[in-house]
NUROZA-130287 format. One record per atom (N, C-alpha, C, O, CB): residue in one letter; y, x, z. Coordinates in steps of 0.02 Angstrom, whole numbers, plus 50000, padded with zeros to 5 digits. Each point is the difference from the previous one (the first is absolute). Glycine has a CB too. Layout:
<pts>
AYXZ ...
</pts>
This chain:
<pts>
X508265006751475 X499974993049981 X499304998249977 X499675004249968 X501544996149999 X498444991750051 X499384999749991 X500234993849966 X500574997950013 X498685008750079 X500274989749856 X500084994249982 X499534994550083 X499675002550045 X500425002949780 X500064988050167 X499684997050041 X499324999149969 X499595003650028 X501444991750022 X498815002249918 X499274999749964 X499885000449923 X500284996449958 X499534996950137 X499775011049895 X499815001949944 X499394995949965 X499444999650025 X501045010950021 X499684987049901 X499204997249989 X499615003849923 X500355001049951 X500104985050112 X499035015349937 X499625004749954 X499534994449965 X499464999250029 X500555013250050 X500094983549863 X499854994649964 X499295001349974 X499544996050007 X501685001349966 X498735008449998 X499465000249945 X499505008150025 X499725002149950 X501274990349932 X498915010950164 X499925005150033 X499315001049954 X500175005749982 X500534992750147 X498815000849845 X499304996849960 X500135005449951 X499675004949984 X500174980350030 X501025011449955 X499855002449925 X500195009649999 X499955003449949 X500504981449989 X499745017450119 X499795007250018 X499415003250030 X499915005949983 X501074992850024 X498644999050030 X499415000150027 X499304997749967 X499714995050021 X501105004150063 X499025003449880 X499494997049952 X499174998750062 X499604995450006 X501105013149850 X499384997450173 X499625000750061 X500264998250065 X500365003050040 X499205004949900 X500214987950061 X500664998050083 X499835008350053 X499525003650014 X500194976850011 X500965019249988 X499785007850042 X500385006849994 X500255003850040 X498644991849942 X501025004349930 X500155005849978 X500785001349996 X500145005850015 X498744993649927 X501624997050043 X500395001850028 X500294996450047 X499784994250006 X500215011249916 X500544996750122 X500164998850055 X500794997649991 X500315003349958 X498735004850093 X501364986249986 X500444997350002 X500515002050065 X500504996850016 X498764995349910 X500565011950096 X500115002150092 X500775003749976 X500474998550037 X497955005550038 X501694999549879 X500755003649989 X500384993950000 X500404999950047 X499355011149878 X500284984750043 X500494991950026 X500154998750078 X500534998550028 X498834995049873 X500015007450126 X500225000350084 X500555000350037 X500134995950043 X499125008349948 X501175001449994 X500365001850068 X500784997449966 X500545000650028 X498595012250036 X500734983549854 X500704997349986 X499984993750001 X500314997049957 X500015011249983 X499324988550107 X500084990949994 X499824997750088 X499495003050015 X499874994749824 X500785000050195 X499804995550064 X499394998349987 X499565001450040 X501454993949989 X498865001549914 X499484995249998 X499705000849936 X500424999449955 X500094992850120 X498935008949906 X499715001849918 X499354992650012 X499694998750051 X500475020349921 X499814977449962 X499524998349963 X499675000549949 X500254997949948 X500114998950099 X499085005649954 X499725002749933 X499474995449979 X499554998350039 X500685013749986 X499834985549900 X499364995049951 X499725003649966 X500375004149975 X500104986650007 X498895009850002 X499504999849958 X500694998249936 X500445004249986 X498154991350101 X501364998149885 X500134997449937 X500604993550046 X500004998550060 X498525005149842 X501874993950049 X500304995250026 X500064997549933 X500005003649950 X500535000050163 X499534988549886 X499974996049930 X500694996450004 X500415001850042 X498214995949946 X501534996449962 X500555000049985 X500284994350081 X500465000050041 X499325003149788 X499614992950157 X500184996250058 X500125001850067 X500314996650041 X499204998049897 X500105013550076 X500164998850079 X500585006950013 X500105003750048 X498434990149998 X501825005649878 X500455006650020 X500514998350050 X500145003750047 X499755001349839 X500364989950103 X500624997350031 X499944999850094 X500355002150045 X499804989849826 X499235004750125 X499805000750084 X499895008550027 X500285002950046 X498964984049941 X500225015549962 X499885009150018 X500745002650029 X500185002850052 X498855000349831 X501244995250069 X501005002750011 X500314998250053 X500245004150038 X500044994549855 X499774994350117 X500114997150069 X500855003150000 X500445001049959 X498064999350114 X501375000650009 X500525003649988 X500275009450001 X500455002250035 X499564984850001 X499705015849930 X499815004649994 X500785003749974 X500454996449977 X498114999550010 X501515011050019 X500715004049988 X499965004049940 X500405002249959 X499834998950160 X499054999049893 X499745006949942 X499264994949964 X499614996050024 X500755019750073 X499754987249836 X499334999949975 X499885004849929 X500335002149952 X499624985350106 X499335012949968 X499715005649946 X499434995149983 X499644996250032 X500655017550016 X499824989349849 X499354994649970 X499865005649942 X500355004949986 X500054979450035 X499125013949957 X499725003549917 X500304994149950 X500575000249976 X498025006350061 X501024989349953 X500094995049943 X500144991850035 X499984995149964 X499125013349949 X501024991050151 X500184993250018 X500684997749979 X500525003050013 X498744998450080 X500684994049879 X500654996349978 X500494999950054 X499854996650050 X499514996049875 X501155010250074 X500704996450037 X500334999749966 X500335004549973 X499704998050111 X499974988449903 X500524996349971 X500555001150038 X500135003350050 X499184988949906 X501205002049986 X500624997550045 X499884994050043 X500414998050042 X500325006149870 X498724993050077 X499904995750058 X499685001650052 X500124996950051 X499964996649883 X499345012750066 X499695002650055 X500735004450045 X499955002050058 X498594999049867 X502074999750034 X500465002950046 X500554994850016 X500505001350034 X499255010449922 X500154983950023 X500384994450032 X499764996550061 X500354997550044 X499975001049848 X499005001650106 X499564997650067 X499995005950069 X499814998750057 X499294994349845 X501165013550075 X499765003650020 X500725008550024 X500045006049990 X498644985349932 X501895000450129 X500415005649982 X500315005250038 X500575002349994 X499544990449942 X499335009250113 X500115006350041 X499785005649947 X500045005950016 X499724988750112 X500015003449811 X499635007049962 X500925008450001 X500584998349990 X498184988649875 X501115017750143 X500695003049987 X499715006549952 X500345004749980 X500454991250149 X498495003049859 X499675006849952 X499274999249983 X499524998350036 X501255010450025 X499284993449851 X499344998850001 X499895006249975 X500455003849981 X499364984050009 X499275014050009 X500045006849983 X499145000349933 X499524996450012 X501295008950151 X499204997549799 X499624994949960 X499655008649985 X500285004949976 X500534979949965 X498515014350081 X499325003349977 X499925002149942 X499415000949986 X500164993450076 X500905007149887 X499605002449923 X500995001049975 X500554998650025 X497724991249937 X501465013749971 X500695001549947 X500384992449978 X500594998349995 X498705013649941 X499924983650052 X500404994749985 X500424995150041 X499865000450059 X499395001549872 X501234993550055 X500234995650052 X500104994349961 X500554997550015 X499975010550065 X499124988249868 X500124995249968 X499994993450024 X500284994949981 X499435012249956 X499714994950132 X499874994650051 X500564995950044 X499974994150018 X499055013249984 X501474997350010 X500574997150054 X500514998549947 X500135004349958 X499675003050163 X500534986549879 X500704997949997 X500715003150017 X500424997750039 X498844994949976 X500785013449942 X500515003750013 X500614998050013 X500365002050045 X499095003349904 X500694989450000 X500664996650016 X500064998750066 X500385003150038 X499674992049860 X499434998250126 X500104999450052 X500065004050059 X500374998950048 X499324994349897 X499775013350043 X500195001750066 X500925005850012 X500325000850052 X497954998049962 X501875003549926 X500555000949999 X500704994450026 X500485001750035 X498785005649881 X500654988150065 X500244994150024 X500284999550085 X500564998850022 X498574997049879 X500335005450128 X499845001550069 X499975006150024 X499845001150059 X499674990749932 X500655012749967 X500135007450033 X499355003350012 X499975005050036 X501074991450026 X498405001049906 X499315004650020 X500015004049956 X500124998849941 X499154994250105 X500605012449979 X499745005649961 X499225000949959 X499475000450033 X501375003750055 X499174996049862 X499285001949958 X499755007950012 X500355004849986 X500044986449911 X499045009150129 X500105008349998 X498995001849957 X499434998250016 X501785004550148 X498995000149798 X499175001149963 X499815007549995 X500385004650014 X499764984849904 X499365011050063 X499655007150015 X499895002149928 X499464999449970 X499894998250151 X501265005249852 X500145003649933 X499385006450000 X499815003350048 X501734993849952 X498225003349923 X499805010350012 X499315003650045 X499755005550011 X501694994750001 X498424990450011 X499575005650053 X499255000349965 X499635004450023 X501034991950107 X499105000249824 X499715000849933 X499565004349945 X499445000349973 X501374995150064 X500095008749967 X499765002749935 X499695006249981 X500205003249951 X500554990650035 X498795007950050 X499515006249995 X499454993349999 X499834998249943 X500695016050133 X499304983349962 X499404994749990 X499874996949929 X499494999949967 X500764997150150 X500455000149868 X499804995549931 X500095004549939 X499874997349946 X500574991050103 X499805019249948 X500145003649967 X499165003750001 X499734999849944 X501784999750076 X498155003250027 X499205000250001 X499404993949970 X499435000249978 X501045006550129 X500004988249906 X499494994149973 X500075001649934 X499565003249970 X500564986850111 X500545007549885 X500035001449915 X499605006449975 X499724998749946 X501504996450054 X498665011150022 X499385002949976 X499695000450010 X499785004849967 X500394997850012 X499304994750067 X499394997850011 X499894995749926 X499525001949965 X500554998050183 X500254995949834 X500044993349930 X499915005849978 X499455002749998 X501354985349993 X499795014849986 X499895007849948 X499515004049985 X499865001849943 X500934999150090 X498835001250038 X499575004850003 X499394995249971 X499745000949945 X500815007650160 X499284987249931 X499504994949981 X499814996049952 X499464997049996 X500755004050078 X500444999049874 X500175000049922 X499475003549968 X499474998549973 X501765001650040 X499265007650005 X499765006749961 X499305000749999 X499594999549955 X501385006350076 X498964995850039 X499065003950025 X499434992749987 X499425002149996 X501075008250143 X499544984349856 X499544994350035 X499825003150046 X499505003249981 X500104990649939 X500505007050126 X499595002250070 X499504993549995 X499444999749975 X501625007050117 X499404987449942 X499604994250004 X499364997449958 X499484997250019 X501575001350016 X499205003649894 X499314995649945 X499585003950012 X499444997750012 X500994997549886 X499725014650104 X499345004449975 X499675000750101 X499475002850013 X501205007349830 X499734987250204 X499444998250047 X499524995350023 X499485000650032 X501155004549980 X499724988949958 X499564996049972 X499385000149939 X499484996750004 X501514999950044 X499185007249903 X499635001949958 X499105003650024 X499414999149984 X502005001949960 X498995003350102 X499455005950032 X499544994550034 X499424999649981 X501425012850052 X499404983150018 X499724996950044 X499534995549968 X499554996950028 X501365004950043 X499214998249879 X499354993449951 X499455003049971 X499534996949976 X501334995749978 X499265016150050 X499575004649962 X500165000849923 X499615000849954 X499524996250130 X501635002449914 X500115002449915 X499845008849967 X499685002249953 X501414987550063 X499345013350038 X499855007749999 X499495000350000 X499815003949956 X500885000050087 X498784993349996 X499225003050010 X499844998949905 X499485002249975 X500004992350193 X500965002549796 X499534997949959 X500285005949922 X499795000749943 X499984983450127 X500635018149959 X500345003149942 X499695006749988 X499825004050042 X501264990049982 X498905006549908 X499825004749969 X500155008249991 X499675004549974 X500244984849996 X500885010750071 X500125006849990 X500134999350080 X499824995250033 X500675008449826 X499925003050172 X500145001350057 X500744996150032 X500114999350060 X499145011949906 X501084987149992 X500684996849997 X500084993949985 X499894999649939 X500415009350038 X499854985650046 X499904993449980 X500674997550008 X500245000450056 X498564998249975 X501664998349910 X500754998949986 X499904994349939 X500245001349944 X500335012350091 X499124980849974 X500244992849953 X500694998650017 X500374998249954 X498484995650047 X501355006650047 X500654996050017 X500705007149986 X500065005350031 X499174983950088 X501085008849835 X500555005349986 X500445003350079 X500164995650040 X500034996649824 X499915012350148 X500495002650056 X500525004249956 X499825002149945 X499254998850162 X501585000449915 X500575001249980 X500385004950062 X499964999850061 X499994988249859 X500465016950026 X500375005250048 X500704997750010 X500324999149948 X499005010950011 X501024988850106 X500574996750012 X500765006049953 X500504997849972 X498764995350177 X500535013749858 X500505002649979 X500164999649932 X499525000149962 X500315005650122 X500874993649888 X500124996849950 X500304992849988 X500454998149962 X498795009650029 X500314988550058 X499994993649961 X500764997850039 X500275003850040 X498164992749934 X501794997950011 X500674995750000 X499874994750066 X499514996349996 X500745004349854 X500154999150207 X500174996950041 X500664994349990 X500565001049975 X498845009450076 X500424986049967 X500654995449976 X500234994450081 X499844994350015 X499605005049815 X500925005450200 X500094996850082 X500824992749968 X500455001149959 X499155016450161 X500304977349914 X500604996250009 X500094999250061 X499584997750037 X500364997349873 X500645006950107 X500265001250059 X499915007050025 X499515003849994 X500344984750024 X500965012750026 X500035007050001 X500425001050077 X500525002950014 X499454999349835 X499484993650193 X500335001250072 X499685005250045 X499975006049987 X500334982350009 X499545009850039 X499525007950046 X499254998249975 X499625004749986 X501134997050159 X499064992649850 X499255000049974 X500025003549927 X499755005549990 X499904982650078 X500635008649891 X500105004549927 X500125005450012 X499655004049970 X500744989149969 X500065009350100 X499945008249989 X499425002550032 X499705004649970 X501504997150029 X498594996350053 X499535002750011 X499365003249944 X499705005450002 X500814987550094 X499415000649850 X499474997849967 X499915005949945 X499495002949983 X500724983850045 X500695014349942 X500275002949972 X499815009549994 X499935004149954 X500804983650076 X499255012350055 X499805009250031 X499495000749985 X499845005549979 X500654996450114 X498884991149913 X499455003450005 X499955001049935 X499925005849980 X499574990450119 X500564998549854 X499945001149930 X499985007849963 X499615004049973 X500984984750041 X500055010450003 X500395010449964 X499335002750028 X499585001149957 X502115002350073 X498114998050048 X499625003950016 X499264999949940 X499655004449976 X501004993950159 X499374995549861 X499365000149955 X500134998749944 X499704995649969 X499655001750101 X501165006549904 X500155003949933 X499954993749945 X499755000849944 X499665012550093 X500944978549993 X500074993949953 X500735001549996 X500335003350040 X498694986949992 X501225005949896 X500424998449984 X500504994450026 X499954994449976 X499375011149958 X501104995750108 X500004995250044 X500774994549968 X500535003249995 X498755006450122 X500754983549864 X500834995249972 X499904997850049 X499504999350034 X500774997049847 X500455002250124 X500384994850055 X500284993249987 X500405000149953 X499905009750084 X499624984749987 X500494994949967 X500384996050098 X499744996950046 X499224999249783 X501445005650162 X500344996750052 X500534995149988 X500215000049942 X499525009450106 X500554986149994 X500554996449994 X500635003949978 X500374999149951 X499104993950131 X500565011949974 X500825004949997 X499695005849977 X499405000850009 X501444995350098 X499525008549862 X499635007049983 X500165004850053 X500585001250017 X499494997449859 X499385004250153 X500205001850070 X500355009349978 X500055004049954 X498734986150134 X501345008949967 X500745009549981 X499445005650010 X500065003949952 X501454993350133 X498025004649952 X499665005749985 X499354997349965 X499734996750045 X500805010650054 X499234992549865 X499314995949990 X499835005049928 X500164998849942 X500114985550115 X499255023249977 X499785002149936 X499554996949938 X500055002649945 X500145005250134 X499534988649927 X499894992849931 X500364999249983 X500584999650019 X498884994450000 X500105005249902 X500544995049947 X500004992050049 X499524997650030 X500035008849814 X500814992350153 X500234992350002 X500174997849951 X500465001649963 X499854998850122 X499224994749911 X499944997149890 X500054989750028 X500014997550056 X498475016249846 X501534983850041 X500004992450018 X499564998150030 X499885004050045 X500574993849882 X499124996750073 X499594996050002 X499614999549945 X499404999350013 X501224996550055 X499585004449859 X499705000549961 X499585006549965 X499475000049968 X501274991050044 X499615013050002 X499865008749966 X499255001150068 X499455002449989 X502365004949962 X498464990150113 X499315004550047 X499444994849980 X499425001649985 X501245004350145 X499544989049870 X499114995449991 X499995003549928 X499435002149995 X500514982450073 X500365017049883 X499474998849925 X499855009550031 X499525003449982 X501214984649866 X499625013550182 X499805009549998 X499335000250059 X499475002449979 X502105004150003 X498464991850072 X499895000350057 X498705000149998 X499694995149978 X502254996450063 X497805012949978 X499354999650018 X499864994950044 X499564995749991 X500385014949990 X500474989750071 X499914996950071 X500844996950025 X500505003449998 X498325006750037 X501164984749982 X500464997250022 X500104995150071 X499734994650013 X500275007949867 X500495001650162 X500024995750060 X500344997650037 X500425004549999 X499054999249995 X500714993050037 X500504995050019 X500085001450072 X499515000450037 X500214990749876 X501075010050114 X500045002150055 X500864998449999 X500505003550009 X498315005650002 X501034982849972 X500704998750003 X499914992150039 X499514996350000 X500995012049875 X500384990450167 X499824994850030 X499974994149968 X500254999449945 X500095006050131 X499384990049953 X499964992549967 X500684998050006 X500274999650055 X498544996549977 X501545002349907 X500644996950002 X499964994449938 X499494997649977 X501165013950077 X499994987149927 X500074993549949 X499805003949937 X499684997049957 X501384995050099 X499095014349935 X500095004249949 X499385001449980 X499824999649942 X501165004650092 X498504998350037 X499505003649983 X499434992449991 X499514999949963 X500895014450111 X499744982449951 X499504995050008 X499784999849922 X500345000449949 X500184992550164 X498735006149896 X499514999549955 X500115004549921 X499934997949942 X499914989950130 X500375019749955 X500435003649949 X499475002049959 X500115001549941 X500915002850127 X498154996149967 X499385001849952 X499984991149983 X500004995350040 X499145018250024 X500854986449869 X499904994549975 X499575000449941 X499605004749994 X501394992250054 X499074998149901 X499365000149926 X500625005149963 X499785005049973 X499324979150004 X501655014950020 X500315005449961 X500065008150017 X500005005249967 X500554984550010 X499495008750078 X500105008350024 X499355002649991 X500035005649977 X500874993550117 X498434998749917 X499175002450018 X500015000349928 X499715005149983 X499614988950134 X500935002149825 X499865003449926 X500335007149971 X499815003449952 X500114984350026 X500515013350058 X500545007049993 X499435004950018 X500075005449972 X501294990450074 X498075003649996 X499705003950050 X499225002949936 X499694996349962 X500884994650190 X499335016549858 X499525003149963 X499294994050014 X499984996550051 X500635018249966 X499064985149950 X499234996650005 X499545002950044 X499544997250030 X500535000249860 X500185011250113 X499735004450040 X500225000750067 X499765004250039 X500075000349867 X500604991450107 X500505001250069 X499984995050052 X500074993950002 X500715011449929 X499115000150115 X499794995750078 X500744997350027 X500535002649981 X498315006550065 X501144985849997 X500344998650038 X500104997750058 X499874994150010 X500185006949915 X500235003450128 X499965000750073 X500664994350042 X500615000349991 X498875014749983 X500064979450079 X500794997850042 X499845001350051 X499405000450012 X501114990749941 X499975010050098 X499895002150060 X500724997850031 X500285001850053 X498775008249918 X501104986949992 X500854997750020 X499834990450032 X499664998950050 X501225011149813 X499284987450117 X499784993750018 X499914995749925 X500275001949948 X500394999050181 X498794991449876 X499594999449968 X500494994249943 X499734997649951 X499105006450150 X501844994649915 X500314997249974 X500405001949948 X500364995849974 X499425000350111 X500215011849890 X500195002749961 X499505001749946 X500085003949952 X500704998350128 X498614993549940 X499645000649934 X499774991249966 X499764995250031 X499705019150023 X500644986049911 X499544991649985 X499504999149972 X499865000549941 X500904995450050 X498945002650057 X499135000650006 X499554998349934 X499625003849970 X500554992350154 X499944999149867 X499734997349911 X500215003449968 X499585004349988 X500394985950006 X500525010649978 X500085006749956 X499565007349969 X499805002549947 X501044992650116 X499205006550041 X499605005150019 X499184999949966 X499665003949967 X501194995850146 X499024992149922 X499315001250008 X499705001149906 X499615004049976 X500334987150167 X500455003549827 X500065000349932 X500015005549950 X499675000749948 X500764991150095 X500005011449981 X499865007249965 X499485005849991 X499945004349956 X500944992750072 X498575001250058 X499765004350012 X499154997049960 X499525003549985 X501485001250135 X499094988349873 X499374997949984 X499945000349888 X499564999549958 X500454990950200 X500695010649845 X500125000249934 X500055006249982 X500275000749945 X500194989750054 X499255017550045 X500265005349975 X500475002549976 X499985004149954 X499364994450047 X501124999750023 X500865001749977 X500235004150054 X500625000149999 X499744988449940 X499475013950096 X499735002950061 X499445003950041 X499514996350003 X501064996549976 X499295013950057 X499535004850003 X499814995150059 X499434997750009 X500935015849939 X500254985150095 X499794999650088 X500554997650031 X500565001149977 X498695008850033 X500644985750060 X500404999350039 X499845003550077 X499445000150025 X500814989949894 X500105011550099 X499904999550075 X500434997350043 X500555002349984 X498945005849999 X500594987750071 X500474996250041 X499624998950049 X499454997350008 X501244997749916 X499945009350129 X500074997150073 X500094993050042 X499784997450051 X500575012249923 X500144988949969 X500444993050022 X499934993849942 X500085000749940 X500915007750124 X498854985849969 X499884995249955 X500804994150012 X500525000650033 X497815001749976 X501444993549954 X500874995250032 X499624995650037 X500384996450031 X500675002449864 X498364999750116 X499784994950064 X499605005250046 X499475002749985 X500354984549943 X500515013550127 X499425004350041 X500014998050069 X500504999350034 X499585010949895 X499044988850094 X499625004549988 X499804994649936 X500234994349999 X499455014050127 X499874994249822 X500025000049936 X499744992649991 X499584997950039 X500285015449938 X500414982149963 X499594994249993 X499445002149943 X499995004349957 X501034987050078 X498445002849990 X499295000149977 X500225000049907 X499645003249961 X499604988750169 X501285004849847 X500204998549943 X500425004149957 X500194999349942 X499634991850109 X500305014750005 X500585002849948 X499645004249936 X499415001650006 X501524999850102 X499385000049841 X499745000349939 X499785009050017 X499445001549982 X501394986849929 X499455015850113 X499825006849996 X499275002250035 X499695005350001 X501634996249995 X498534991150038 X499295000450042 X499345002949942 X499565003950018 X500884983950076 X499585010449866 X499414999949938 X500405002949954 X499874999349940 X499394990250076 X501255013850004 X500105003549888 X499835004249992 X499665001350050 X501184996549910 X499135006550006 X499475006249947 X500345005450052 X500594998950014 X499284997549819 X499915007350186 X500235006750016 X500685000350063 X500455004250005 X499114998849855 X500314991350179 X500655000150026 X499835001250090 X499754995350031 X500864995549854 X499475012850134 X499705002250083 X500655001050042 X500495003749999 X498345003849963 X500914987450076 X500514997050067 X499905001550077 X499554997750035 X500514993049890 X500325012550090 X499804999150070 X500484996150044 X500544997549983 X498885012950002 X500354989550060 X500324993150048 X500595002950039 X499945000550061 X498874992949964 X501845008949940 X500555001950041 X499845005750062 X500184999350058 X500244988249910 X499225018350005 X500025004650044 X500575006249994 X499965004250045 X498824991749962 X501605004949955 X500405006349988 X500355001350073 X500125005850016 X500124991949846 X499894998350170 X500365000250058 X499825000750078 X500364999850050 X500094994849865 X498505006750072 X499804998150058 X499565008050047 X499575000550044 X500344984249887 X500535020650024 X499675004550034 X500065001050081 X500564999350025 X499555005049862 X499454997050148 X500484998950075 X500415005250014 X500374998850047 X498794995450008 X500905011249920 X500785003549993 X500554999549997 X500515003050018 X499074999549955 X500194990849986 X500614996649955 X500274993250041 X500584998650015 X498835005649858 X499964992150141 X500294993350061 X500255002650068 X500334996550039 X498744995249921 X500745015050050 X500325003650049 X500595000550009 X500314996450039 X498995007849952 X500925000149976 X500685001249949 X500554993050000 X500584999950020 X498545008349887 X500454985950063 X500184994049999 X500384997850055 X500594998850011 X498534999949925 X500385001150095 X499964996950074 X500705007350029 X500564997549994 X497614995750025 X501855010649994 X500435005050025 X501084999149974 X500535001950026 X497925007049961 X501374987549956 X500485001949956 X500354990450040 X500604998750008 X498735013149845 X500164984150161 X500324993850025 X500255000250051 X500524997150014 X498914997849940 X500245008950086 X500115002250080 X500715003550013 X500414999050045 X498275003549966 X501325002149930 X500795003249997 X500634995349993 X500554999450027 X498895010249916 X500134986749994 X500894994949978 X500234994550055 X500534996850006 X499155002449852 X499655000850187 X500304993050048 X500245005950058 X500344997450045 X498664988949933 X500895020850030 X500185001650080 X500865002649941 X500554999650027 X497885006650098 X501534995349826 X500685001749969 X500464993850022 X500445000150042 X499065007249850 X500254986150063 X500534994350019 X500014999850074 X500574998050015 X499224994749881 X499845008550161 X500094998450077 X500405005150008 X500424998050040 X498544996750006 X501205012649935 X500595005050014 X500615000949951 X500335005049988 X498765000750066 X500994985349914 X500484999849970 X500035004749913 X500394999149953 X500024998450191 X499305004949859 X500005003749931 X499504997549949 X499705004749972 X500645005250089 X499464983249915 X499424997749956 X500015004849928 X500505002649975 X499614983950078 X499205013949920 X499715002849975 X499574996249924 X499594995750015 X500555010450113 X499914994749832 X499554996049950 X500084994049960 X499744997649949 X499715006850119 X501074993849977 X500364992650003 X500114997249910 X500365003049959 X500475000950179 X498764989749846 X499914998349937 X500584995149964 X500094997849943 X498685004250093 X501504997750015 X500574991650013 X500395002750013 X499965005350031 X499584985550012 X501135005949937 X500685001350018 X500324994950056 X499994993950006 X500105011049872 X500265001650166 X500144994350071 X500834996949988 X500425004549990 X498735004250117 X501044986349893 X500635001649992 X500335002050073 X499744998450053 X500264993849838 X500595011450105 X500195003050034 X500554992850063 X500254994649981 X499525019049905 X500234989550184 X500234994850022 X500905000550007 X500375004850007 X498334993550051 X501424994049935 X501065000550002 X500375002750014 X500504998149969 X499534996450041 X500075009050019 X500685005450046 X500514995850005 X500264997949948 X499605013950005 X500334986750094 X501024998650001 X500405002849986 X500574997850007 X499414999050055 
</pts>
């Protein structure tokens, strides 16, 4: 079974280099493939046409882009998240949601200590340092103004405890930190303490977020929770940027109530000129890379390819939405 045409909305936001990766495994499961660069809100509806299949990263499908649009019978969505598509609706209509769970979490689990490592060592300041001629100027053989710190010992404080948290969790032990847990459910094997919300921020060195954006979690780093938090204590997101609230953030860090931030994810991205974490004391951002190793968009890309040839041999895969089931006599 092939779909009749497939359309590939946002193809850009995997390909940073046009080139590098390749879209050709979609091939031999559609009649007809279209692939965009980027597609915006206005020309989704036409891109779709009448299309059977579609695959997007972050393009909106509404309930009205699937009301215009109603040969759609599957969509297949580029990343963990799926906040973008209208679940209801497409359940409604029997489409299947299918997303690319897991494929992640060695990438964003390597990013969070890089923050860590780069905490500890300054790599960054004392190479900068050298490059201006500070060492040339120092008096003994060893030159250390800027404090560095030994990770073993110190207190990890992960929220969330899905495959990225555990992951985060292994490396930790390995490097001989103290590793709390705070999850929604208390999970059944999970050698961590699992303590509240309150006990890991006031305990916690380093704290990081690897939980999804929900009603619950939304804006869960706030001015109360960031006061629970040591003066000395960094804090890592790598989860999405809506589980932190930004003023707060930035506030704390310019007021020293706070060592450090580091964040992947902002709540406007790609980032506005205005948001408050742009200029606060100690707070280093990068532009949503945890996810962009090409191992990993590989992986990505491999794991979409599966859930749409799964749903074409009847067995779907990943599926985020509930289908309801059809009448029987």
């Amino acid at each position: 079974m092939k779909l009749k045409k497939l359309v590939i909305l946002d193809w850009a936001t995997m390909d940073a280099t046009p080139g590098e990766l390749s879209w050709d495994a979609f091939r031999p499961l559609a009649d007809e493939i279209e692939v965009y660069p980027l597609t915006t809100p206005e020309e989704t509806v036409s891109r779709i046409g009448d299309a059977d299949g579609v695959i997007c990263n972050k393009v909106l499908i509404t309930r009205e882009v699937l009301d215009a649009c109603p040969n759609v019978k599957y969509i297949g969505i580029l990343a963990t998240g799926f906040n973008n598509v209208d679940l209801e609706a497409a359940s409604a209509r029997g489409i299947p949601v299918c997303n690319a769970g897991s494929y992640s979490t060695d990438a964003v689990a390597q990013l969070v200590f890089a923050y860590i490592l780069d905490y500890c060592e300054r790599v960054a300041l004392y190479t900068m340092g050298t490059r201006l001629g500070e060492w040339e100027q120092s008096p003994t053989f060893s030159y250390f103004p800027h404090p560095t710190t030994e990770l073993r010992g110190k207190v990890l404080g992960i929220i969330g405890y899905g495959h990225i948290g555990r992951r985060v969790a292994e490396i930790a032990e390995v490097l001989g930190m103290q590793v709390l847990i705070h999850t929604r459910t208390k999970p059944q094997s999970c050698p961590f303490p699992v303590v509240s919300l309150e006990e890991l921020l006031r305990q916690s060195d380093f704290v990081t977020l690897h939980c999804p954006l929900t009603e619950q979690t939304n804006e869960l780093i706030n001015s109360n929770t960031l006061a629970m938090m040591k003066e000395t204590a960094v804090l890592i997101n790598t989860s999405r940027g809506g589980t932190v609230y930004e003023p707060a953030l930035a506030a704390a860090l310019n007021q020293d109530m706070l060592a450090a931030a580091y964040v992947d994810v902002l709540n406007c991205e790609p980032m506005s000129p205005d948001t408050p974490l742009k200029s606060a004391k100690n707070c280093f951002i990068t532009p949503h890379i945890g996810w962009t190793p090409s191992e990993t968009r590989q992986r990505l890309a491999e794991i979409t390819v599966n859930n749409l040839r799964g749903w074409l041999q009847g067995a779907p895969q990943h599926v985020v939405n509930v289908i309801p089931e059809a009448p029987t006599d």
